[in-house]
N, C-alpha and C positions, 0 to 999 in steps of 0.2 A: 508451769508448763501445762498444756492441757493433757485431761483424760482421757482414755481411749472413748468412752463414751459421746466423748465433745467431736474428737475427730471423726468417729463414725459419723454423727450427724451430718455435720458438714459435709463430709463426702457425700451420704445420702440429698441433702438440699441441692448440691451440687450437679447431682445427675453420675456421680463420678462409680459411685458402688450402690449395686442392686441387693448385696446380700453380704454383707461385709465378714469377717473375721476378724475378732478381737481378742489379745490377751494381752490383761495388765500385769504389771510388778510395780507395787510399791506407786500405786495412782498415774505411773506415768504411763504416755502409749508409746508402747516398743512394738507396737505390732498393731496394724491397720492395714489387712489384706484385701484387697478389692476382687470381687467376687468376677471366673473368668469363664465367660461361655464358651463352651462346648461346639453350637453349632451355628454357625454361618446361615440355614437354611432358611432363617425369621425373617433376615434383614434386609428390607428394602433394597433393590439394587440402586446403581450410582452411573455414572458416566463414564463404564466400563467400555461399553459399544464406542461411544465418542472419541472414546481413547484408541481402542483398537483398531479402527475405522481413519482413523488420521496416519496409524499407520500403514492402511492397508493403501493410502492415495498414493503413497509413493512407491515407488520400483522395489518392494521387495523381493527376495531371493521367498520363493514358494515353503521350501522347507521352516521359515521362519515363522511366515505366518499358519502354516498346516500345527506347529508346534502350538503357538499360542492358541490356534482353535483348541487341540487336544486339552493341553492342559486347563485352560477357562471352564472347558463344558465339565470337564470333572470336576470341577467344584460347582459350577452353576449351571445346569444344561440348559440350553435355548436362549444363554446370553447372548450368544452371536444373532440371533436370529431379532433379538429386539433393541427399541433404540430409547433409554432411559432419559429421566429427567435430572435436571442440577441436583444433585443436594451434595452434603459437608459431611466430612468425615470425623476420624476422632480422635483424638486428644492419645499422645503418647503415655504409659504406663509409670508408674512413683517407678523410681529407680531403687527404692530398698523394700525387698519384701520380707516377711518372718513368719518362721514355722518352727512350732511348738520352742525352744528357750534359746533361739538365735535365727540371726536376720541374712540375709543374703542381699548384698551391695552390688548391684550390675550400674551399667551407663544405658543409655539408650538405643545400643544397637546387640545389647542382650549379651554380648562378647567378651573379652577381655582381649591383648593381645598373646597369653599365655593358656587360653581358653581355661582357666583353672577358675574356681567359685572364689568372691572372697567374702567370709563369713564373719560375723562379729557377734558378741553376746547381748548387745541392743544397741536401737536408735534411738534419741530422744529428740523433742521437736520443741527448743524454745518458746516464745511469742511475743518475748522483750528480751531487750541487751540485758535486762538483771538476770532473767532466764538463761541467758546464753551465757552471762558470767558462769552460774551456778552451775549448771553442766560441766565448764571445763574443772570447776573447783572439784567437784564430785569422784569427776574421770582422775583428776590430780589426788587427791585424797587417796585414791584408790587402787596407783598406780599405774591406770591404764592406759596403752595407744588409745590417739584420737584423730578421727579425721575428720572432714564436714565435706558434708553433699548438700546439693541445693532441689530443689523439686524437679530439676531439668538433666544434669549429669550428660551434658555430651561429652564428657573428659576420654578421650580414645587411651591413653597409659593409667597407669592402674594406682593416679594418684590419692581417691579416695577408700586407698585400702590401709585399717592399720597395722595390719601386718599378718601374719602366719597363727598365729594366738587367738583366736577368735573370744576363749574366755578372758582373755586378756586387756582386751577392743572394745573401743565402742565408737559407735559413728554419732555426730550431730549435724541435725537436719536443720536449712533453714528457712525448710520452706514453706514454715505458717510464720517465720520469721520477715514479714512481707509488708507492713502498714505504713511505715512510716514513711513520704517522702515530703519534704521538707524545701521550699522552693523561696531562693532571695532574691527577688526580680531587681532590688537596686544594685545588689552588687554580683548578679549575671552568675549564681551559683546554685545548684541544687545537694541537697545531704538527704542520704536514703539508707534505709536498714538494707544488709549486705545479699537479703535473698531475694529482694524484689527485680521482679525480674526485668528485663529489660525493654519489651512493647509497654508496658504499665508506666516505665519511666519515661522513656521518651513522650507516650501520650501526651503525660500529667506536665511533662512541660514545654510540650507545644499547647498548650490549652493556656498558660502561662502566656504565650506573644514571642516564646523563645526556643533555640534550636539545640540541642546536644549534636559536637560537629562529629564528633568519631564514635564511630561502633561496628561490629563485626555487619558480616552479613547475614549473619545467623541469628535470629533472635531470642530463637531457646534458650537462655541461656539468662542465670542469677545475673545482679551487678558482682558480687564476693565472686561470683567464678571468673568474670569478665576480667577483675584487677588482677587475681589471684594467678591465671594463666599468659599474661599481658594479648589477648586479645585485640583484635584488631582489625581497618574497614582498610582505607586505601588512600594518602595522602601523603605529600612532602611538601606539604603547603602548612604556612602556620607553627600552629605546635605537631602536627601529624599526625596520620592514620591511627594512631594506637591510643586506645583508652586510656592508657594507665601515665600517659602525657598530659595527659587534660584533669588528673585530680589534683587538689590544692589541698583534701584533709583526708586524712585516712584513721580508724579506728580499731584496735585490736585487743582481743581479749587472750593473754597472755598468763602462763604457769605463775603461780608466785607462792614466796614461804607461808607454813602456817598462820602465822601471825596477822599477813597481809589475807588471807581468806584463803586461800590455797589459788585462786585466781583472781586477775586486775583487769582493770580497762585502762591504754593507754590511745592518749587521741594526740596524733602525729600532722605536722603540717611543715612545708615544705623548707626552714630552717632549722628542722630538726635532724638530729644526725641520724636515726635508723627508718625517716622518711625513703628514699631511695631503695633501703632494702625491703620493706613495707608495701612499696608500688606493684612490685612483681616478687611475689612470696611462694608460689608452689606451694602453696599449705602448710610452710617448714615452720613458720613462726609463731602464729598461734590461728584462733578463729577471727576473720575479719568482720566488725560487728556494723560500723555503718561509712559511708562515703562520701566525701564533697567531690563534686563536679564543677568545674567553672562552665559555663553556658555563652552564647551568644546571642542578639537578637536574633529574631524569626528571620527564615528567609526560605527561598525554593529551590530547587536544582530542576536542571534541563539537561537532559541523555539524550545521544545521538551515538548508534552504534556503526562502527566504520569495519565494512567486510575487506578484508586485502589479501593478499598473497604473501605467504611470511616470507618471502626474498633478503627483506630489509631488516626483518625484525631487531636481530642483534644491533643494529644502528639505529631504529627508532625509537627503542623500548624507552630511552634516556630524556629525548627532545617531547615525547609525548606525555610523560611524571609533571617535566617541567613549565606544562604550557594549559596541561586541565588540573585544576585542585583536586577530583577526588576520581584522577584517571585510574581504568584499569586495562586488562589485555585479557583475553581466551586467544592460546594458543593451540590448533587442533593440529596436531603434527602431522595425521595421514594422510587430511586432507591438505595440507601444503596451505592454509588461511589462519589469518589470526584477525580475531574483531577489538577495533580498538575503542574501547567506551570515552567518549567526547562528554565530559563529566564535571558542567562547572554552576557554580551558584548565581545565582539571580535573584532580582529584588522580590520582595512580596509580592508585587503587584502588577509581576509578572501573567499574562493569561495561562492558564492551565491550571488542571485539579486531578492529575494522574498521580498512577501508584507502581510500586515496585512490586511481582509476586512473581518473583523468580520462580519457573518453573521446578527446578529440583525440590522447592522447600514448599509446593503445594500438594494438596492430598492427593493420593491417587490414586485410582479403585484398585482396588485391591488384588482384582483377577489378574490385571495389564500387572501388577511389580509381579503377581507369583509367575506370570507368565516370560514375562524380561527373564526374569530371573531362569527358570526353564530352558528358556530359548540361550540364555549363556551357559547353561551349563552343559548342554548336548553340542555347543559349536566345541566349547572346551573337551569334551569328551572324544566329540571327532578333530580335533586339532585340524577345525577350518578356520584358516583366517580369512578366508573370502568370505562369510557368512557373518564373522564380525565386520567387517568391512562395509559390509551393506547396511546393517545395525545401526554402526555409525553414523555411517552419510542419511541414513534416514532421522534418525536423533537430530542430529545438527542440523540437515535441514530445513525442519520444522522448527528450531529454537527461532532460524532465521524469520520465518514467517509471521511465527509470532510476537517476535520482540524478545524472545527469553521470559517471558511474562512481565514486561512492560505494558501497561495499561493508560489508554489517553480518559480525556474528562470523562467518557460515562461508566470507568473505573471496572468494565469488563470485557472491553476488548481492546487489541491493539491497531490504532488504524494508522501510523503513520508515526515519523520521526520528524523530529523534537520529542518528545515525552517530558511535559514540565511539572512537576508537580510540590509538597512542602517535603521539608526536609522529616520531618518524621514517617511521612506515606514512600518516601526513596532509599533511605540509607538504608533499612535492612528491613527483612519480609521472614516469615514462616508460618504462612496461611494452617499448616497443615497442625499447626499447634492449637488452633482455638476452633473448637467444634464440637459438636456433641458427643457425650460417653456412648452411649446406646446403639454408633448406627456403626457396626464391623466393614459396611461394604468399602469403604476409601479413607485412606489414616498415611502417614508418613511413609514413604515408599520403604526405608530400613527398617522398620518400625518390627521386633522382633517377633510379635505375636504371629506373623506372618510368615509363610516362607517365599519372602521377597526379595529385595536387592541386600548382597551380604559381603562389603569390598574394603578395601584398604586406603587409609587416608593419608600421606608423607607431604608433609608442608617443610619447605626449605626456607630458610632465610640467610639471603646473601648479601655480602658487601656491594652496594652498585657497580664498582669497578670491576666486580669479578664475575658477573651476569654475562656479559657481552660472551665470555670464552668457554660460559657454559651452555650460551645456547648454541653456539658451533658446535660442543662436541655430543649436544643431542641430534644436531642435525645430523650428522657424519654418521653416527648410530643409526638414526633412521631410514638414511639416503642406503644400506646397505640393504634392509627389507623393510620398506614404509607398511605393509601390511602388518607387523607385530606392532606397530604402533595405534590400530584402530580401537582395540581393545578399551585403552584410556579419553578416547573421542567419544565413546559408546556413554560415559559420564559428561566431563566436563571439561576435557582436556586439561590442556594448562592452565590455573588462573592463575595470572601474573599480577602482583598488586605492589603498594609504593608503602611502607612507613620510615618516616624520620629519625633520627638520631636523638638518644634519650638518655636521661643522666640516670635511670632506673638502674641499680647494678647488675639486673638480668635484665632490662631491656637489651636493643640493639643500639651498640659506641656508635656505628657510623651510618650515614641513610643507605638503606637498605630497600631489596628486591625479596618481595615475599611468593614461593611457588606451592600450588595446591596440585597437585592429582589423587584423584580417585581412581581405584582399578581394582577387579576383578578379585574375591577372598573364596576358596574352596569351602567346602560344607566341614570335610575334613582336614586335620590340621596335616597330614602326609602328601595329601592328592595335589601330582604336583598341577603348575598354571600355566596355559598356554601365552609362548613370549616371557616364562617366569624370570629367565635369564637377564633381558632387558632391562626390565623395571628396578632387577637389581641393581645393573650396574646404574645405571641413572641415579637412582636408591645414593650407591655409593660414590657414583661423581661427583655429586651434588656434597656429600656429609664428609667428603673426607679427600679428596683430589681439589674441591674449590670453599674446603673448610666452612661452611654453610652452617648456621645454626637451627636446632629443630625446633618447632614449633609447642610450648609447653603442654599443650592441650591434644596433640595430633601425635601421628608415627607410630612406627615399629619401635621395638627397641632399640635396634642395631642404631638408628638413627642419631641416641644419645651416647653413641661410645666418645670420650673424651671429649666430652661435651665444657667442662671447667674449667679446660685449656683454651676455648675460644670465647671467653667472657673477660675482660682485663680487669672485671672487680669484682668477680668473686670470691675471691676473699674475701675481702670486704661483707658479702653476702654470709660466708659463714663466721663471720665474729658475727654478725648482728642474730643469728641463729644461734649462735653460744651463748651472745647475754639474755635473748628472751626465752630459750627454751634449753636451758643446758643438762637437762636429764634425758630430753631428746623425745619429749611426752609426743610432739607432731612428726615426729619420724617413725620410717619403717623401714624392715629391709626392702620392700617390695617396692617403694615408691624413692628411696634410695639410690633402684637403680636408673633410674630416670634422672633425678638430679646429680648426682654423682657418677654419672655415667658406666657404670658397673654392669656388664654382661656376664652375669654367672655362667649360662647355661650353653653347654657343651655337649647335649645330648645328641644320639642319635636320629636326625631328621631335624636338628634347630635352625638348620637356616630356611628350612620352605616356609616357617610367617617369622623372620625378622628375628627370631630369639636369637641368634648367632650370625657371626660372617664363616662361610667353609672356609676350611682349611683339609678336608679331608672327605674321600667321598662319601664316606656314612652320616655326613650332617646334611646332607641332599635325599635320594633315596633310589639309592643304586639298584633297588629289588623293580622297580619304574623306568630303570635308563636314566638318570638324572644322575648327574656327576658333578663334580666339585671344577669347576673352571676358571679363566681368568678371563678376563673380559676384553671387546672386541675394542673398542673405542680408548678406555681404561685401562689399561694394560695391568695396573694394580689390581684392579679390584677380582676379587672371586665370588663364582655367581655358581647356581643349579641349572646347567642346562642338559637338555633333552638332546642325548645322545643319537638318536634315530633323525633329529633331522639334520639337516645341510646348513654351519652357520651363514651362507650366503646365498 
């Protein structure tokens, strides 16, 4: 494993720490603290203006942009007054930091969803699978919880915690765990150590003449997280949207008795009987060490985004899965449109040489997210939904204009549909990850060092049959005040995406409909959300009236209540957890309750972020007006709504 000394370097070579902090134990680096500036006042500005400016062309409501002026000039005066030039921002922050004899485990957006720290007595940082054996033997020798984090950590539940014991824990990193990819051009497969990340794999084997068909849209993200959470882009074509479809070997470094080392490597392939529970593991099993991927030849895709009027939706959503390979849908509820992505592949030698950089996932100056941010928190404060509303429609509008960051051949601007370009510059994007350490002015809009965009992610996954009767009963919801729905337009509305039916024992038994929203998170964990009521019951429509399953890497809590009861092999899933970790070294209570669906917490105020469903009006916050209710669409479900206003 390397020393902290080694790791300092590198980061220093790197650009990544100006002034590092190091402390060893015993030669290894449990601590590699990247040194964090203080003041903004150095750094070059970025295309703050350009940003702000794009919003000022459309019909804003005055209050909004009077807002964003205030707050921008207080951090930068005389932004507004000038018009900057391109540059790139920076690179998100290690997900585990340490100070003085224990480390602190965050994810990327600085939160938890129980906002509590989770602390461990060190991280250690493989650099080979014998490495990575040797760790777990260590932590097993020693009796300790073990998790693994990757250099990237977008996991929204709190699975890389090992538990409440922090002397007890230890995290393993793998993210200098990163060299090896391994590419078999005749038999259409690639094998990669489990932290490398995902832009790096695809590159190396499109550089190869070949394509990897499925991946998220996110590319933050390890390959070991990718398989580990069943991750996923958007297809019912083929083998389907989900990663964890497309592996043929899987690798795990697993507890074993003293005699065997105190840990093994076992290398699994798809007639193996604890393959299936291997493909989608939640961490439960042991550390994933490396991956085979089957591959296809090289090819391109061609996007064409279709604006319509969501009239039909619930009737189209089905005929349009079945007719583009890697279709999807943005549903924007307030605005009554949904864009249907026209998403099919093409030969090589197709013309076109564009690129995907979805808006959301590029950098963004940094004044425009504190100022969004700002601006939603004062509409929140005054419980305007006209002021979201206009937010919205100006968001969306602009995504229109630009493509969503679809880019034609000269790979910076958008001039027109078709958008054809190869399959590694379309399937997924996050410009906002590779850029220089040193320049603070524009970095990942969530990006916590910030006080920028700070909201909620609930991804549902439903049986396709049972889509159709859910999006009726969001419409019925909405058609009663479409203004509480602008809120989630203000993001990305609905993304509505496709994956196939999979024999993974926690994948999904049958083809399925995959739902994202993003929406609105308080600074505090009491204050209640404007429309918080809504997003519940939708919340609970979706998890528990049309039985939906949650997203392993996304959601509230509440989302994984009885979560075991809608998987028909799990079981299955915990025998193969009993024979490879029966002491229970990769469990915790804490990330227990996500897999085992267990909602401890019953506190005062648990239901305003998801910790609980109310049953009573002290899990809301009565001292606010917010009271424990039943839902308007939903009749089951119980929600926190705001007593002072009118539910219609």
């Amino acid at each position: 494993m390397e020393s902290c000394n080694q790791v300092a370097d590198d980061r220093r070579r790197n650009g990544r720490n100006q002034s590092p902090e190091i402390s060893c134990q015993k030669g290894v680096a449990i601590r590699c603290v990247p040194h964090t500036e203080n003041s903004l006042s150095t750094v070059n500005p970025s295309r703050t203006y350009i940003y702000l400016k794009r919003l000022a062309k459309v019909d804003v409501n005055l209050k909004i942009q009077t807002l964003l002026r205030k707050e921008t000039e207080l951090q930068w005066p005389g932004v507004f007054s000038l018009a900057f030039p391109e540059t790139y921002g920076r690179p998100p922050q290690p997900p585990v930091q340490c100070q003085g004899s224990s480390c602190t485990v965050s994810n990327a957006y600085g939160v938890w969803g129980d906002r509590t720290d989770c602390l461990v007595s060190a991280v250690l940082y493989p650099t080979t699978e014998e490495e990575l054996r040797l760790a777990v033997a260590q932590a097993n020798q020693k009796k300790q919880k073990v998790k693994t984090v990757s250099g990237f950590s977008h996991t929204i539940p709190k699975l890389t915690c090992p538990g409440s014991s922090p002397e007890n824990s230890v995290v393993i990193s793998t993210a200098k765990y990163n060299t090896n990819i391994t590419i078999d051009v005749k038999n259409l497969k690639v094998t990669a150590d489990s932290g490398v990340g995902l832009r790096e794999l695809i590159d190396r084997v499109e550089e190869a003449g070949l394509s990897l068909v499925a991946s998220p849209y996110w590319e933050g993200v390890s390959l070991g997280g990718v398989i580990s959470t069943g991750s996923h882009g958007s297809s019912w074509w083929g083998n389907g949207g989900a990663v964890h479809d497309h592996v043929v070997g899987i690798s795990l470094v697993v507890a074993a008795m003293a005699s065997e080392g105190f840990a093994k490597i076992i290398r699994l392939e798809s007639n193996d009987a604890l393959f299936n529970a291997a493909r989608v593991s939640v961490g439960h099993l042991g550390v994933i060490s490396k991956v085979t991927l089957s591959l296809e030849p090289g090819f391109k895709r061609s996007i064409t985004n279709i604006f319509k009027n969501d009239t039909q939706l619930e009737n189209e959503f089905m005929e349009h899965a079945q007719k583009h390979e890697f279709a999807d849908i943005t549903w924007y509820p307030s605005r009554q449109t949904a864009v249907f992505r026209n998403d099919n592949r093409v030969p090589l030698d197709t013309s076109g040489d564009g690129i995907n950089d979805f808006i959301g996932f590029q950098s963004t100056p940094t004044v425009a997210s504190i100022g969004i941010r700002s601006t939603e928190k004062f509409l929140e404060s005054k419980k305007d939904f006209k002021g979201k509303c206009t937010l919205a429609a100006t968001e969306t509008g602009y995504k229109k204009l630009v493509g969503n960051g679809l880019k034609n051949n000269n790979k910076v601007l958008f001039t027109g549909y078709p958008v054809v370009g190869r399959q590694s510059k379309m399937q997924t994007s996050g410009s906002c990850l590779h850029s220089s350490a040193i320049n603070l002015l524009s970095m990942c809009a969530w990006d916590p060092r910030i006080q920028g965009l700070f909201f909620y992610e609930s991804t549902a996954i439903f049986p396709a049959t049972k889509f159709k009767d859910f999006i009726i009963d969001v419409k019925k919801l909405r058609d009663l005040k479409p203004e509480k729905f602008c809120g989630v337009d203000i993001y990305n509305g609905f993304l509505i995406r496709f994956i196939k039916a999979s024999g993974a024992h926690l994948g999904q038994p049958e083809d399925s409909v995959v739902v994202d929203f993003n929406y609105y998170r308080a600074d505090d964990a009491l204050t209640p959300r404007l429309a918080q009521d809504v997003w519940e019951e939708v919340e609970q429509m979706a998890f528990f009236k049309y039985r939906a399953k949650p997203h392993w890497a996304k959601n509230r809590n509440v989302a994984f209540i009885g979560v075991q009861e809608k998987y028909p092999n799990f079981g299955k899933f915990l025998e193969a957890k009993k024979q490879l970790d029966p002491q229970g070294m990769f469990s915790s209570e804490i990330s227990d309750e996500v897999l085992l669906g267990r909602v401890t917490s019953r506190t005062d105020g648990c239901a305003m972020e998801g910790q609980c469903i109310c049953s009573e009006d002290r899990h809301c916050n009565p001292e606010k007006g917010y009271l424990c209710k039943r839902g308007l669409v939903y009749l089951d479900a119980r929600v926190c709504r705001d007593s002072s206003v009118s539910t219609f």
